[in-house]
C-alpha positions as CSV (number, residue, x, y, z in Angstrom):
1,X,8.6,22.2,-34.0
2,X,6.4,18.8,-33.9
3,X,3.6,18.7,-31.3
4,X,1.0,16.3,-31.5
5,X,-2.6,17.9,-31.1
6,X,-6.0,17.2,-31.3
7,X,-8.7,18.7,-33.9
8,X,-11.9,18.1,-34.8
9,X,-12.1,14.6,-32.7
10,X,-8.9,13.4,-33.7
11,X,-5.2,12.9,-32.6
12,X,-2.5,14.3,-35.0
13,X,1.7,15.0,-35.5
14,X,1.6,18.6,-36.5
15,X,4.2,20.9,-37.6
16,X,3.3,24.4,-35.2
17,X,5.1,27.5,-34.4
18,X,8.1,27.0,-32.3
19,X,7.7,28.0,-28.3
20,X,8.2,31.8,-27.6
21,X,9.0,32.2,-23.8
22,X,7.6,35.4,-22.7
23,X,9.1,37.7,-19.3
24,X,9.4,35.5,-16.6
25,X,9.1,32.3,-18.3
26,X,11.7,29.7,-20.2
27,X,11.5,27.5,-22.9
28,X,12.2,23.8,-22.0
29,X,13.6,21.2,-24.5
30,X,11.6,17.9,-23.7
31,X,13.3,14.9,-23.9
32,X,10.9,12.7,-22.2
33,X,7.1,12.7,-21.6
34,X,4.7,10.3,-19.6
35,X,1.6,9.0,-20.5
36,X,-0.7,9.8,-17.7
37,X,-3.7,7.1,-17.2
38,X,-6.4,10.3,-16.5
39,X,-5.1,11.1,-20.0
40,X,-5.1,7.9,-22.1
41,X,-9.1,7.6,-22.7
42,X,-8.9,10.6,-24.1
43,X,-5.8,10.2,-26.7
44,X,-7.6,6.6,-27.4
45,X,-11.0,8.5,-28.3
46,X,-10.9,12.2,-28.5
47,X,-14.7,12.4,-30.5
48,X,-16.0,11.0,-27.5
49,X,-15.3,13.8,-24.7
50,X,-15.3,17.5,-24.8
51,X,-11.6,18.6,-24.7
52,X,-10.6,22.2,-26.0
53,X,-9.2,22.7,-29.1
54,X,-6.6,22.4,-30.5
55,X,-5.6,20.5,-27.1
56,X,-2.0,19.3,-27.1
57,X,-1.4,16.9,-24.2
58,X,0.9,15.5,-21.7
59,X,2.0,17.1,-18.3
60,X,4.5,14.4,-17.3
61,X,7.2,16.3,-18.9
62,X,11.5,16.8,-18.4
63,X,13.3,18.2,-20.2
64,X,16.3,20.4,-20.6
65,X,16.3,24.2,-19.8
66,X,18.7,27.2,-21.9
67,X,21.5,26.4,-19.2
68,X,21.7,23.0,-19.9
69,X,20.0,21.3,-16.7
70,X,17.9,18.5,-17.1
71,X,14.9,19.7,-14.9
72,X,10.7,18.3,-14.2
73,X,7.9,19.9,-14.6
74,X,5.6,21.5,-12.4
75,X,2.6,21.5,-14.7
76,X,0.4,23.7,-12.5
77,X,0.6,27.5,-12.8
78,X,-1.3,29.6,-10.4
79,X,-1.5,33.4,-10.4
80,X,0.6,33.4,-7.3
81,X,-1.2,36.3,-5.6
82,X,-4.7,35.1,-4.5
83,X,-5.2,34.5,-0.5
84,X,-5.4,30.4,-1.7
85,X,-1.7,30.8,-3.3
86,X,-0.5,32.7,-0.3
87,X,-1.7,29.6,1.6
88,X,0.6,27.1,-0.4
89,X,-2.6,25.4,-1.8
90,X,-2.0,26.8,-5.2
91,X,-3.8,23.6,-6.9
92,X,-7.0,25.0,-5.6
93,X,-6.6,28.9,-7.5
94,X,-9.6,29.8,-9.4
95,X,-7.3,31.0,-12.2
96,X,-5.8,27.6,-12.2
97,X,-3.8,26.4,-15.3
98,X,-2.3,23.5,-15.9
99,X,0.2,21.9,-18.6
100,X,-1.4,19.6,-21.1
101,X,-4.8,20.7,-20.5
102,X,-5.4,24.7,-20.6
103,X,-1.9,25.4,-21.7
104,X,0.1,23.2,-24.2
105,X,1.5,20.0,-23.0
106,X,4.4,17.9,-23.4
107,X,4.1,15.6,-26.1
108,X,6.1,17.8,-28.4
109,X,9.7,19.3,-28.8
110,X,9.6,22.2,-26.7
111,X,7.6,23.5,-23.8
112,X,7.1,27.2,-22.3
113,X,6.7,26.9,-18.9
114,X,7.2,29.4,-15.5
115,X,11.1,29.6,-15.0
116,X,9.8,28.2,-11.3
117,X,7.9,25.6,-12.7
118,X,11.5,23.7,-14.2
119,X,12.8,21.6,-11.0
120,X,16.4,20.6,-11.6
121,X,16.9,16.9,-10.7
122,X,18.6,15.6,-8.0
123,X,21.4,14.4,-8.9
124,X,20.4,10.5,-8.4
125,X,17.3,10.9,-10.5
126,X,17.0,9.3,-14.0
127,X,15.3,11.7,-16.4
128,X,13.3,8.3,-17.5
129,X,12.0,8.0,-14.1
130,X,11.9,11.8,-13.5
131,X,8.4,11.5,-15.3
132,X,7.0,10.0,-12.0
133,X,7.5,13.5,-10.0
134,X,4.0,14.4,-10.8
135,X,2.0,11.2,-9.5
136,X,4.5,11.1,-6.7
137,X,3.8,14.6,-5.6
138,X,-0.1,13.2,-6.1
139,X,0.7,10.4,-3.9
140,X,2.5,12.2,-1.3
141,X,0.0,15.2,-1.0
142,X,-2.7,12.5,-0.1
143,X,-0.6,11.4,3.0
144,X,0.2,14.7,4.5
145,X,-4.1,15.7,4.4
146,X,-4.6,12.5,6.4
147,X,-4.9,14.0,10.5
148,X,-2.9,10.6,11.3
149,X,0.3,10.0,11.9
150,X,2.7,6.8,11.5
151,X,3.0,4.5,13.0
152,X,-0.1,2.4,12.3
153,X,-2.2,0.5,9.3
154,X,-2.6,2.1,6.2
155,X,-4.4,0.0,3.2
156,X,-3.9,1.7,-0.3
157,X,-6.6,0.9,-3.1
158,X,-5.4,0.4,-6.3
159,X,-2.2,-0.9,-7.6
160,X,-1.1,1.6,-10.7
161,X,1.4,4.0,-10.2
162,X,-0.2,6.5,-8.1
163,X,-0.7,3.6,-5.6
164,X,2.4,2.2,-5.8
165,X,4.1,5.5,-4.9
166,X,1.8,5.7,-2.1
167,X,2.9,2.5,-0.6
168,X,6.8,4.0,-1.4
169,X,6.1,7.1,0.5
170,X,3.8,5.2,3.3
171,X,6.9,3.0,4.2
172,X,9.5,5.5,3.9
173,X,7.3,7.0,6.8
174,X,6.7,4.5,9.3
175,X,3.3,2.9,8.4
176,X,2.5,-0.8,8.0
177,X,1.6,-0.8,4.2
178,X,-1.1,-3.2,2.4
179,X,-2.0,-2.6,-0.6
180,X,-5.5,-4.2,-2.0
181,X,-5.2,-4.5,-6.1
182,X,-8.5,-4.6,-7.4
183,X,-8.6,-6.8,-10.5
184,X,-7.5,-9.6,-8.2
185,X,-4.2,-9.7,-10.5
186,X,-1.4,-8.3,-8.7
187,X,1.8,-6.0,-10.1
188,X,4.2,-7.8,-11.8
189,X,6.4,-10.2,-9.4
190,X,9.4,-7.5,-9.9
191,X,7.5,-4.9,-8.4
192,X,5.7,-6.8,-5.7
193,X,9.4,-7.9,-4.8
194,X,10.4,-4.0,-4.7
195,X,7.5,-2.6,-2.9
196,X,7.6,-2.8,1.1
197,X,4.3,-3.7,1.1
198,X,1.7,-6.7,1.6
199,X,-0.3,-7.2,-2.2
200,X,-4.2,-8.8,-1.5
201,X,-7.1,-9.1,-3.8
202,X,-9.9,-6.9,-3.0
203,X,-11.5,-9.8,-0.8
204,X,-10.4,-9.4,2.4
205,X,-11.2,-10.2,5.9
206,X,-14.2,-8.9,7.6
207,X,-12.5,-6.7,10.3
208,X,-9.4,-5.4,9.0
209,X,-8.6,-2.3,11.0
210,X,-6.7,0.1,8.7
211,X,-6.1,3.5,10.1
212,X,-5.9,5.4,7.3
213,X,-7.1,3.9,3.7
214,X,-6.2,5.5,0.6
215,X,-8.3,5.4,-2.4
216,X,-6.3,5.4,-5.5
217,X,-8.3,3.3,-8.1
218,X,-10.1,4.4,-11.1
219,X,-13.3,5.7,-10.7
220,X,-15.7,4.4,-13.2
221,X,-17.9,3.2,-10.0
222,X,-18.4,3.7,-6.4
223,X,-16.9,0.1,-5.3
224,X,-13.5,1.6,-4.4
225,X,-14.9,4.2,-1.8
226,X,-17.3,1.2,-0.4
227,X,-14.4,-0.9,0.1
228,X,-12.4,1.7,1.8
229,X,-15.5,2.1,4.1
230,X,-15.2,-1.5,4.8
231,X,-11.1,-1.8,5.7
232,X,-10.8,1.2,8.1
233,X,-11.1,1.6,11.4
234,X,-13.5,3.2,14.0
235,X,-12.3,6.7,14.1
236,X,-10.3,6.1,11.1
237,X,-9.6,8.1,7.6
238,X,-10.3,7.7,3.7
239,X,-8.5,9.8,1.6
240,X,-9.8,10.7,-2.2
241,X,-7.2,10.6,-4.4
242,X,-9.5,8.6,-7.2
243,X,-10.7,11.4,-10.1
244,X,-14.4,10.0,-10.0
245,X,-16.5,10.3,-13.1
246,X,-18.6,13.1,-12.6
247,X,-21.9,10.6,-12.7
248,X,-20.5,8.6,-9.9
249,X,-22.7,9.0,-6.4
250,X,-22.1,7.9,-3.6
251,X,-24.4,5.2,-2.4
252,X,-22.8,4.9,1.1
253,X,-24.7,4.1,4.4
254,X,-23.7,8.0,5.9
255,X,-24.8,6.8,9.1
256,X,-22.2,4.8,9.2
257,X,-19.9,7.3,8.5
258,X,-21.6,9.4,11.2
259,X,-21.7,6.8,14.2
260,X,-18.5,5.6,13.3
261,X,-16.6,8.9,13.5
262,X,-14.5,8.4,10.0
263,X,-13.3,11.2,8.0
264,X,-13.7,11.7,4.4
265,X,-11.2,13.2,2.8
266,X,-10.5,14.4,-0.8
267,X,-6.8,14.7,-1.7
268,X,-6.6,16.5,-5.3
269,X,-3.6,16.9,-7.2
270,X,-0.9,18.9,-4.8
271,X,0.3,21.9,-3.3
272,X,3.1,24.2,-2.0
273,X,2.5,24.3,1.5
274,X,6.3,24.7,2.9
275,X,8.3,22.2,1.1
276,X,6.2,21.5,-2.1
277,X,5.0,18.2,-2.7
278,X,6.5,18.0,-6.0
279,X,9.9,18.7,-4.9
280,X,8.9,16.0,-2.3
281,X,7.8,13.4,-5.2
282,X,11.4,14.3,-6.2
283,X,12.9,13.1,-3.8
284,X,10.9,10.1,-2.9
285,X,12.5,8.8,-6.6
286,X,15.8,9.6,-5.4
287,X,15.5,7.6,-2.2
288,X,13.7,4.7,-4.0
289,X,15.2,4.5,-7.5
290,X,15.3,0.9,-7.6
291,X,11.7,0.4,-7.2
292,X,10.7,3.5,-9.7
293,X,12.7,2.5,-12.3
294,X,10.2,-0.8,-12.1
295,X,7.6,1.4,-12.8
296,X,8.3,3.3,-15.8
297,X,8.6,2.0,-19.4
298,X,11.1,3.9,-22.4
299,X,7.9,3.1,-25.3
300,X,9.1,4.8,-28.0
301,X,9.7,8.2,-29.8
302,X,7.5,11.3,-30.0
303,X,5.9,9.8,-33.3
304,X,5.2,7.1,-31.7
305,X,2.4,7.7,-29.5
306,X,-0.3,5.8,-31.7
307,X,1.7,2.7,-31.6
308,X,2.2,3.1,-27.6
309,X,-1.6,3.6,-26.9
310,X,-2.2,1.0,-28.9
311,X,0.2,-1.4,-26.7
312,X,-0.9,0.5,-23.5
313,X,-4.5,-2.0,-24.1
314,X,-2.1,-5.1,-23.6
315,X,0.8,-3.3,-20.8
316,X,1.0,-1.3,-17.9
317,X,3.4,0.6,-16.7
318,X,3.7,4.3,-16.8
319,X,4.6,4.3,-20.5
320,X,7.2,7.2,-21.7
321,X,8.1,8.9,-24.9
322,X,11.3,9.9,-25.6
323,X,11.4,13.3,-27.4
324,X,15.3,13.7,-27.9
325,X,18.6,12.0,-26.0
326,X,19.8,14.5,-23.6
């Protein structure tokens, strides 16, 4: 089968050994496969970051399983067994795994994955737009950390498609939805039409009030987190969804954290707890498949990817391969 991998600093179509699916496991025909923004630096320049070898990306993946269902894919695998599993917060297992990083990922023909791990779609979802279960269950796992409930103010930073799917989820749930996009450009006029939310530039007024304010931007810099400091309320929450550089500080007056009684918290990836948030993020696109579809982008075919990243300097949009017609 073809699987594009990375060797020796560089990003290459390869010819490997076709997926074996061992007890307990199933092999999964891809046909389509998302481009994630945490992984597009590193297709663009692989020499530059330490990544394991060979590494074969993408954990956006659907595909079709040996009965025929088109199903999503839950690209984290946890032993299952450990006290933090039991708990439903199997993102957090030391013997973590994950699709398109430790394991091999999705931009290729076929995938092994857990049998439990393939989500059949709902019946309403588009296997195009199916690549959004991941970020959605990101964006929804964020909301249910926050300690405060709807209704109220909620401000998300950040207007890709992790924020956008916040917004989706936010409204869905009662809250009063602004979302601050911080290159001062907003989302195209389509999706700004399709999202139930109010779109501002990062300057904003000097007492907004937010409730709850959800950090969602990229984090090449600590300015996100000191906005969010800035738009919530006394007695408010920040939630941490942005994957920070690992040189990024934070230079923040805690003080002010302290006197103001805010809470800090992180919100990584997503977990199991009851009703899984990825099953969730499944059926947040089935409820708002109008607005998904706005989000997404059919880019090309699995050779293709060069030719994508290079039009993902001048797009946005969550950018999708499509590996084979189902």
């Amino acid at each position: 089968m073809r699987a594009w991998e990375i060797r020796n600093g560089k990003l290459y179509l390869h010819e490997v050994a076709p997926a074996q699916a061992a007890e307990g496991e199933t092999v999964v025909r891809i046909t389509h496969t998302g481009i994630c923004g945490s992984d597009l630096p590193k297709l663009v320049r692989p020499n530059v970051f330490a990544l394991p070898e060979p590494w074969r990306p993408g954990h956006e993946i659907v595909g079709t399983d040996p009965a025929g269902r088109v199903v999503a894919i839950d690209p984290l695998i946890s032993c299952g067994t450990c006290n933090t599993c039991a708990a439903g917060d199997s993102h957090l297992c030391p013997c973590l795994r994950r699709l398109g990083w430790d394991l091999p990922g999705g931009f290729a023909e076929q995938v092994v994955v857990p049998a439990a791990n393939a989500h059949p779609l709902p019946n309403g979802v588009d296997a195009l737009h199916a690549v959004l279960a991941d970020p959605a269950a990101v964006a929804i796992h964020g909301l249910r950390c926050t300690p405060i409930s709807p209704p109220g103010r909620l401000a998300v930073i950040g207007a890709g498609t992790v924020g956008l799917l916040t917004a989706l989820y936010a409204n869905q749930h009662g809250w009063e939805v602004t979302v601050i996009h911080r290159d001062g450009r907003p989302p195209r006029r389509a999706i700004v039409d399709a999202i139930p939310a109010t779109f501002q530039p990062p300057r904003v007024p000097e007492k907004c009030g937010f409730d709850v304010v959800v950090d969602a931007a990229s984090g090449a810099d600590s300015t996100p987190l000191e906005l969010a400091l800035h738009l919530v309320r006394e007695s408010g929450t920040i939630v941490v969804q942005n994957a920070y550089q690992p040189n990024v500080v934070l230079p923040l007056p805690l003080r002010d954290i302290f006197r103001r009684s805010i809470s800090l918290i992180g919100s990584f990836s997503y977990c199991r707890r009851g009703l899984g948030d990825f099953e969730m993020g499944l059926n947040l696109l089935d409820q708002c498949s109008d607005a998904v579809g706005l989000l997404v982008i059919q880019a090309g075919g699995l050779a293709d990817l060069n030719v994508v990243l290079e039009r993902l300097r001048l797009r946005s949009g969550r950018q999708v391969l499509t590996v084979k017609d189902i």
